[in-house]
VMD Tcl script that draws the C-alpha trace (Angstrom):
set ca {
  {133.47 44.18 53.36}
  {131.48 41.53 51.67}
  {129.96 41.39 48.73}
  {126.35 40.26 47.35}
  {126.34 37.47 44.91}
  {124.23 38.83 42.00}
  {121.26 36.36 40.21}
  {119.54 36.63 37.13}
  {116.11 38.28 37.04}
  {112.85 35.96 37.69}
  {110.65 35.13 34.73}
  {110.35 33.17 31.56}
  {112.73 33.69 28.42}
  {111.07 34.53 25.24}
  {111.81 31.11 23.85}
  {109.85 29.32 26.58}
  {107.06 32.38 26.37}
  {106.89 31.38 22.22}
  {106.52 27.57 23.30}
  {103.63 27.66 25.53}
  {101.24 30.66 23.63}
  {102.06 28.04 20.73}
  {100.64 25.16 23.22}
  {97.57 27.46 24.41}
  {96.94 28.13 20.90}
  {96.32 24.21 20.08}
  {93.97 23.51 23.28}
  {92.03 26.48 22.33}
  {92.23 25.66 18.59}
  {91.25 22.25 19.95}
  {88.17 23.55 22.09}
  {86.72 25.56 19.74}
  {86.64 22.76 16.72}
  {84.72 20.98 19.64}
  {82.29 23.81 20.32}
  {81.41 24.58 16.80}
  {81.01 20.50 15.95}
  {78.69 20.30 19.63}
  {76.79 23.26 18.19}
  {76.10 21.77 14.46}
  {75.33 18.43 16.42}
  {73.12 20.69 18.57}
  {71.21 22.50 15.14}
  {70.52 19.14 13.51}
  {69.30 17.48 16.12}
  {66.94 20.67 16.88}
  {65.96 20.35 13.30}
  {65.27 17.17 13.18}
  {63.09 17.09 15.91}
  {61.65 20.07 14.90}
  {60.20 18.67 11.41}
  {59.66 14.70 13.11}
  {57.54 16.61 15.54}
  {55.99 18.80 12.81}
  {55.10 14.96 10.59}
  {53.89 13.52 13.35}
  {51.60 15.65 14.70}
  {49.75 16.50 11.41}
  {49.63 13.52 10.47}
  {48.17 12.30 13.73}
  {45.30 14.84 13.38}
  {44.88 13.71 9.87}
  {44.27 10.36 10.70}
  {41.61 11.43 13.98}
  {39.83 13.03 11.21}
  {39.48 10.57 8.77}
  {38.64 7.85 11.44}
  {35.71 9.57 12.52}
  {34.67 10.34 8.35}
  {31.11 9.05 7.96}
  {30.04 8.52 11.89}
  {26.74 8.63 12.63}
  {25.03 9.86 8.74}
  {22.26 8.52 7.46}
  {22.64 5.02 5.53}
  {24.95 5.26 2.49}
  {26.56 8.08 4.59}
  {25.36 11.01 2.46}
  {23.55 13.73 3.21}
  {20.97 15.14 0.96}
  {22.29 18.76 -0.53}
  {20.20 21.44 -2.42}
  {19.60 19.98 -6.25}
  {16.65 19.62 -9.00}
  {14.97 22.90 -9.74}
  {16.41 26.08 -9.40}
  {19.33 24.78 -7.03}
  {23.09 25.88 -7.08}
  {26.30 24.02 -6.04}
  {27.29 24.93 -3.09}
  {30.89 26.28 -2.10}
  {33.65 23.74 -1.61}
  {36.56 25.23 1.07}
  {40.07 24.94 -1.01}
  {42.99 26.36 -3.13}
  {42.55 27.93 -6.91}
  {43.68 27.32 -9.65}
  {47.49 27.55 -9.55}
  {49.39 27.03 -12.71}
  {49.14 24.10 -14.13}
  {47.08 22.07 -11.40}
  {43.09 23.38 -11.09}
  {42.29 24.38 -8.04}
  {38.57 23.07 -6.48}
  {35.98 23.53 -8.26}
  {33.94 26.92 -7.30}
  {31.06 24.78 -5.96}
  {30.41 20.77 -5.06}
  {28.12 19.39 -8.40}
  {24.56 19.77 -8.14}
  {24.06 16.50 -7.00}
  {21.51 14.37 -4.84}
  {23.86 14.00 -1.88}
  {26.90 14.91 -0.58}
  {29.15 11.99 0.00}
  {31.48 11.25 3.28}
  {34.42 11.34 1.57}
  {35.08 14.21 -1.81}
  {38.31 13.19 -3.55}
  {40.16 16.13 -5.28}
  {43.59 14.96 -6.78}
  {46.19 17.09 -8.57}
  {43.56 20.19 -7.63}
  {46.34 21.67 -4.80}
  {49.48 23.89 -5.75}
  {52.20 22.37 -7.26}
  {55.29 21.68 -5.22}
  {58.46 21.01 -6.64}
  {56.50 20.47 -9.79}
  {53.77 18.25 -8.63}
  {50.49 19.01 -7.77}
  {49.17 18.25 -4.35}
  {45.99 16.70 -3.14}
  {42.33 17.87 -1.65}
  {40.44 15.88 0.33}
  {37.17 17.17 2.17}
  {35.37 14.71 4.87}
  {32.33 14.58 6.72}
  {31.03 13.15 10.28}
  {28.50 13.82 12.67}
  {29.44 15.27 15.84}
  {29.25 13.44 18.83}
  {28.91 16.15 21.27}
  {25.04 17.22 19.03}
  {23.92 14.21 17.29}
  {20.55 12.83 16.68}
  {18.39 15.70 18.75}
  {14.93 15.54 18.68}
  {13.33 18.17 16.63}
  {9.62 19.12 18.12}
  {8.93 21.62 14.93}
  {9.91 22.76 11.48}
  {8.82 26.43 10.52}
  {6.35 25.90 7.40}
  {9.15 27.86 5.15}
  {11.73 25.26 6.52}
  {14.02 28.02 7.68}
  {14.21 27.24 11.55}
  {13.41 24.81 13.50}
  {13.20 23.40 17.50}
  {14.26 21.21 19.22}
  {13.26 19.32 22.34}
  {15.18 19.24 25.62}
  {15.82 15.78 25.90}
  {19.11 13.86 24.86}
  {19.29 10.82 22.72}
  {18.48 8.57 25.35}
  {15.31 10.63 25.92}
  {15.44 9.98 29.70}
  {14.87 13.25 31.50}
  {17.14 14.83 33.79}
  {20.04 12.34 34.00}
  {22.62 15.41 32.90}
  {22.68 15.22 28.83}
  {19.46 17.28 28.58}
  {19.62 19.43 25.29}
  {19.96 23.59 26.00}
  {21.91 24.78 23.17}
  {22.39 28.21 24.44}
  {22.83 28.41 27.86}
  {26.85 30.02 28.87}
  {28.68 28.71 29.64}
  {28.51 25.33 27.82}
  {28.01 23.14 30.51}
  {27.38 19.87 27.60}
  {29.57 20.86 25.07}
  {26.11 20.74 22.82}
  {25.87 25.09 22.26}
  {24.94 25.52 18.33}
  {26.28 28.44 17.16}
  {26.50 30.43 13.91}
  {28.38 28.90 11.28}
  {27.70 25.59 12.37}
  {26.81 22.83 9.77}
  {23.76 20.62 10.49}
  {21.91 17.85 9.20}
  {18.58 17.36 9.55}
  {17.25 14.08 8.67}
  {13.90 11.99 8.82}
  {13.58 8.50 7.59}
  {15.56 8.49 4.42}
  {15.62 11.82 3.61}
  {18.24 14.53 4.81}
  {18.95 17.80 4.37}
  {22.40 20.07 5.33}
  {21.83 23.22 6.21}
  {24.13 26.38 7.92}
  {23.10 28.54 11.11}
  {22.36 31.92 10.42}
  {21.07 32.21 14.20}
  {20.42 30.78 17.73}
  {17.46 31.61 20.35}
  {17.00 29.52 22.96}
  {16.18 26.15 21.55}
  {15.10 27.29 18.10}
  {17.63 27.20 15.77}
  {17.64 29.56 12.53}
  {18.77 28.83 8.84}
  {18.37 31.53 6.33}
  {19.42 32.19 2.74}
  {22.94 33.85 2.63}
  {25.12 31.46 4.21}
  {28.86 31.54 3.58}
  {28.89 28.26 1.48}
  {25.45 28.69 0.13}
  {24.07 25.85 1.33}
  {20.69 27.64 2.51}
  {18.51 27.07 -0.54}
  {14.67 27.26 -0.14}
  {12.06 27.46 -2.84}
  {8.14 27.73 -2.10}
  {6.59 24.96 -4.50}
  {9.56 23.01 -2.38}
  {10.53 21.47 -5.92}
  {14.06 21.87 -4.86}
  {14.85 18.42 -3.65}
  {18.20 18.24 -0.84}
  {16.26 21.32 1.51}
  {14.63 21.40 4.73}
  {11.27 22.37 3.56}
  {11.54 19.79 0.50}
  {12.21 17.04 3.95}
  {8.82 18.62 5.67}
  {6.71 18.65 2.92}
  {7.75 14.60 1.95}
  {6.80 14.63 6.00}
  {4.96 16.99 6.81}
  {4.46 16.79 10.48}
  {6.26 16.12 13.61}
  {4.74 13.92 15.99}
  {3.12 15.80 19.08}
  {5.06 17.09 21.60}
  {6.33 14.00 23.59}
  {4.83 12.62 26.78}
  {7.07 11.79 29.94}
  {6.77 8.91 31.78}
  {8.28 7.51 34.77}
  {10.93 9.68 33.24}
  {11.57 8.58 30.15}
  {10.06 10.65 26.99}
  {8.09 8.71 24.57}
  {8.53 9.98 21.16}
  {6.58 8.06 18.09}
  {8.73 6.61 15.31}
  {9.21 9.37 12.58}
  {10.52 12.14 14.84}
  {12.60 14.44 13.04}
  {16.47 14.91 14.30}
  {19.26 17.35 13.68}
  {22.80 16.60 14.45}
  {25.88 18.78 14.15}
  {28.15 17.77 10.98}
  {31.95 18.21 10.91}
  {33.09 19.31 7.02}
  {37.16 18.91 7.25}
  {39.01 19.93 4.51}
  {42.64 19.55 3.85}
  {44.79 21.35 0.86}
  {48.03 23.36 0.60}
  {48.84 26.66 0.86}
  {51.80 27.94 -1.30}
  {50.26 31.85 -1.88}
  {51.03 33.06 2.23}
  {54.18 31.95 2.56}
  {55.35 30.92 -0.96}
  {59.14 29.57 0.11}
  {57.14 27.70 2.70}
  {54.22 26.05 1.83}
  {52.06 24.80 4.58}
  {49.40 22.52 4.97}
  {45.60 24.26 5.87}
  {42.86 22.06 7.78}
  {39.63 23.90 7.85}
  {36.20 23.34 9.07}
  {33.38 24.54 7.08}
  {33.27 27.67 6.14}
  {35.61 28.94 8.89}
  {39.41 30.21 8.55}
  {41.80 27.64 7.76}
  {44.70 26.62 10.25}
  {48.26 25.62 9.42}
  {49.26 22.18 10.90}
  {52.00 21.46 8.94}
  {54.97 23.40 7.75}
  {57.64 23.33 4.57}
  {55.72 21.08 3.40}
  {57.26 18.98 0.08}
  {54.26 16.68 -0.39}
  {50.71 15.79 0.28}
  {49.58 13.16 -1.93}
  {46.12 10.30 -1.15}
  {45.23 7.33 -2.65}
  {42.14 5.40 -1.98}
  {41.42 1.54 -1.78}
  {38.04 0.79 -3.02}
  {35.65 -2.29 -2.23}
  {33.19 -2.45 -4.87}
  {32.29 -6.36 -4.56}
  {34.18 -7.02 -7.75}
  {37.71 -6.34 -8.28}
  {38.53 -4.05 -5.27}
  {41.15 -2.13 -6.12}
  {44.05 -0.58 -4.17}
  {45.83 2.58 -4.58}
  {43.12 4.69 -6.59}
  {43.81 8.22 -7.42}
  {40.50 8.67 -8.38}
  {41.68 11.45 -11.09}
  {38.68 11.53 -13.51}
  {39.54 8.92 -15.34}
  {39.38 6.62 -12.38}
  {35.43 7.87 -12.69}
  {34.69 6.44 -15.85}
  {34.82 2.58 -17.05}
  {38.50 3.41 -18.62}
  {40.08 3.52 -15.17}
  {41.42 2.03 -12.12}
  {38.04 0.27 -11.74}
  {37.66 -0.51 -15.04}
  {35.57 -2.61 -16.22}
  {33.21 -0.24 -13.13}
  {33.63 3.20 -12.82}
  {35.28 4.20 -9.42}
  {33.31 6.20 -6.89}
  {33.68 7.84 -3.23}
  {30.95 5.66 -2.31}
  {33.26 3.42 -2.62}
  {36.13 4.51 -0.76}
  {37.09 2.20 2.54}
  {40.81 3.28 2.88}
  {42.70 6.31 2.66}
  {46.52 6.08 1.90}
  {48.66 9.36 3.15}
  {52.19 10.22 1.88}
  {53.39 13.52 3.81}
  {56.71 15.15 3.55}
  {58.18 17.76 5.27}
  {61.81 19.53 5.47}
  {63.64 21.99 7.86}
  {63.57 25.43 7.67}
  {66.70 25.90 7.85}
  {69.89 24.64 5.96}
  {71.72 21.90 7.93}
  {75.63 22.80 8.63}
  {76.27 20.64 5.80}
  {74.53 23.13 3.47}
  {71.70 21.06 2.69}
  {68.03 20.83 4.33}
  {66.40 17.70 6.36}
  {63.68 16.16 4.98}
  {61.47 13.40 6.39}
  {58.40 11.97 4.84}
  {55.57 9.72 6.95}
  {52.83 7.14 5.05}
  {50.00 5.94 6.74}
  {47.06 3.90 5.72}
  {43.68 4.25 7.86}
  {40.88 2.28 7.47}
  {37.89 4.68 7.68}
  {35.91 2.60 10.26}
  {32.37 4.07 9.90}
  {32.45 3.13 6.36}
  {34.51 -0.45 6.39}
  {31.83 -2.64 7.23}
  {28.79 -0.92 6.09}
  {27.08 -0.38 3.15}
  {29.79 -2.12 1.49}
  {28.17 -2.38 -1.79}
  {26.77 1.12 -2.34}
}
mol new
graphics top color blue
foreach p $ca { graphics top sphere $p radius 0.5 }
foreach p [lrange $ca 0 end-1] q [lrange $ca 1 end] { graphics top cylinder $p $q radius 0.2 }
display resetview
């Protein structure tokens, strides 16, 4: 009878088992060290991009907006405002008072005009400490500018305008309807709207109430109050103040070989752009954020965790042209920057930006990313022009 050799039984010893969980336990140690550093790398750079994109892009639509400040107003690019007898300021978009820094002023002074460019330093909430900056711009708007007006109602508070585009050549596709729907021009007027009606040297702003067909409608009551009328038409800065200085239109044009023949003097109205920028800490107080808004409508965020928004102004006024003006009041008088002059927006041919911005979120290092952008734009409508105001 033979017998079976006996073996030991398959498998690993508990030694050897010990040994390679301690070797697993490494890689893995290994791969996860490398998954949680790929996934901090992965935050920051998110974050980073995040706020770069965030700088960039406000500050790219800050800049459109003050190239286009001044283009296409009247010389000295000011438009005449309600003022002399029985007028009130009208209302000037921006923050209140907060704390320490003042907040805009209820209203824009009573004053002759109202200027391409109003300054408002240290008026913003305070960040970190230090209060930010207001700026509010005008333009004309490319899209309704310089439209021939046939009529002005006798109490100034509507007027008409002709069919016929700047070039006054009929039919070649830029013909005035400001109502039709859709928009085929891009040229609708519609309530809210800021316009400026202007003839020779005088000029008047005014805010639609209403639109019918061609006639356009201005009445008292207007969000910023610019609608200010008075019949002895003492009130200088109004539309019936402009048609009693001129009182008529001329005739309805004539058309020929189609091309309309208007007499020098015609009236014309052209859509104005009011931008305002400030800073908004009250919404979102942890996260202040930088408001854009047109006219009298509701602001719009374009920037967010915001840290700064501070401007400076270079000034040419044909004697010692200074650079890097605050314009804070005493900039206005013949103590300041301008001294021995007194500074003024008139003034104003370059605007200097400093924006800063941070993550909303702690890095992995515990701390936040911050990024701040400077620019300096020449405002182009004003550069070369009127230099000397």
């Amino acid at each position: 009878m033979t017998s079976r050799s006996s073996r030991p039984d398959a498998g690993f010893s508990l030694p050897e088992l010990m040994i390679s969980m301690g070797i697993m336990l490494v890689i893995l140690a290994g791969t996860f060290q490398a998954m949680t550093t790929a996934m901090k790398a992965e935050q920051t750079a998110s974050a980073i991009t995040t706020v770069n994109n965030n700088l960039r892009s406000s500050m790219d639509l800050l800049t459109r907006d003050l190239l286009q400040v001044g283009q296409g107003m009247p010389v000295g690019r000011v438009i005449g405002i309600p003022n002399g007898g029985g007028a009130t300021g009208i209302l000037r978009p921006g923050p209140v008072a907060t704390g320490a820094c003042a907040g805009v002023p209820a209203r824009f002074p009573v004053a002759a005009n109202l200027t391409a460019v109003t300054v408002g330093p240290n008026l913003g909430p305070p960040i970190n400490g230090v209060c930010t900056d207001v700026i509010t711009t005008l333009a004309f708007d490319g899209a309704f500018d310089g439209v021939f007006v046939s009529s002005v109602a006798a109490n100034g508070q509507s007027l008409t305008v002709y069919p016929y585009g700047p070039d006054k050549i009929v039919g070649n596709g830029d013909d005035v309807n400001i109502s039709d729907a859709p928009d085929v021009a891009g040229d609708n007027v519609r309530v809210g709207d800021l316009l400026a009606v202007v003839k020779g040297s005088a000029s008047a702003l005014v805010a639609v109430t209403a639109v019918a067909g061609n006639t356009i409608t201005f009445n008292p009551g207007d969000a910023l109050g610019i609608n200010q009328f008075d019949t002895t038409r003492v009130m200088a800065g109004t539309t019936n103040r402009v048609k009693f200085l001129a009182p008529s239109d001329p005739d309805a044009p004539t058309v020929t070989g189609g091309i309309v023949r208007i007499l020098a003097g015609q009236s014309t109205v052209s859509r104005v752009r009011m931008v305002t920028y400030w800073v908004d800490t009250t919404t979102t107080p942890a996260s202040p954020r930088l408001m854009r808004q047109i006219g009298s409508a509701a602001p719009n965020a374009v920037a967010f965790e915001l840290e700064a928004f501070a401007l400076s102004y270079d000034i040419a006024n044909g004697v010692n042209n200074r650079a890097i003006v605050r314009m804070v009041d005493a900039d206005l008088t013949t103590a300041g920057a301008c001294a021995p002059l007194v500074c003024s927006p008139n003034q104003i041919r370059k605007v200097n930006a400093t924006l800063a911005i941070r993550s909303d979120k702690k890095m992995s290092t515990g701390g936040y990313y911050h990024n701040t952008l400077f620019t300096q734009v020449a405002l182009r409508n004003l550069a070369f022009v009127d230099r000397y105001e």
